[in-house]
C-alpha positions, -999 to +999 in steps of 0.1 A: -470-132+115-457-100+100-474-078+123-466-070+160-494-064+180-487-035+205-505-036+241-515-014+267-504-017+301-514+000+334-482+006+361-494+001+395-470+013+422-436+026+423-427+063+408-449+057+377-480+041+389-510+050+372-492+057+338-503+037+307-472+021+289-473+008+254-454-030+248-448-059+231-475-084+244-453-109+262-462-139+238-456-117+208-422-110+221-411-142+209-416-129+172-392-104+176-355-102+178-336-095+205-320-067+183-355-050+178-352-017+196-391-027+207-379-060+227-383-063+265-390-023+263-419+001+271-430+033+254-453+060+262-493+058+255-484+075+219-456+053+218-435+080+204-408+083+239-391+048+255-396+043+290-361+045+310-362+027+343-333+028+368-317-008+373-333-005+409-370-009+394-384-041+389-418-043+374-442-081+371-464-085+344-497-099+353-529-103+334-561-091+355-598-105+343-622-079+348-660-088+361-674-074+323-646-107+311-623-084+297-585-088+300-558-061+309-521-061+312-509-045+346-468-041+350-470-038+386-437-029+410-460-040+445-480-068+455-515-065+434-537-073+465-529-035+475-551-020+448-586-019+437-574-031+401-609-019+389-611+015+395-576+021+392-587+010+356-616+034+357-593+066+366-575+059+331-588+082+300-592+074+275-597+045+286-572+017+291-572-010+261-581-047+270-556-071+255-588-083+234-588-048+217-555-052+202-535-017+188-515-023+155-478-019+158-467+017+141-442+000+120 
């Protein structure tokens, strides 16, 4: 694959929740390597600034099924059971990407 697909994910909890970060899809990170500046890292929405987390914050990745059977990406820093997933979604705009409405990479 030549291209790296780049995915939108919605922070719940900790200092940035409710941002939109721009990554690496997990299983596309295997295509790169680990001397790609992109790997393991997060940007913001444009994708233009890279997200600098202390060593104290530790964020999951978890994919969260929506009732309209779309996917999303949620980097989450507390347990998920603590939100309403779907309207956290439905506060984003413009509206938060599914992982089925892939963004190219702006290589």
């Amino acid at each position: 694959m030549s291209k790296n697909i780049m995915q939108e994910y919605l922070v719940l909890g900790g200092k940035h929740h409710g941002a939109v970060w721009r990554g690496v899809y997990p299983a596309m990170g295997l295509n790169l390597s680990r001397h790609d500046e992109r790997y393991g890292q997060f940007f913001d929405r444009e994708g233009q600034r890279k997200i600098e987390l202390s060593y104290e914050e530790q964020y999951f990745i978890s994919e969260w099924l929506s009732a309209e059977g779309h996917t999303y990406l949620l980097a989450t820093a507390q347990d998920l059971t603590e939100f309403d997933i779907a309207e956290e979604i439905g506060r984003i705009a413009p509206p938060l990407r599914p992982l089925d409405g892939a963004v190219e990479d702006w290589i």
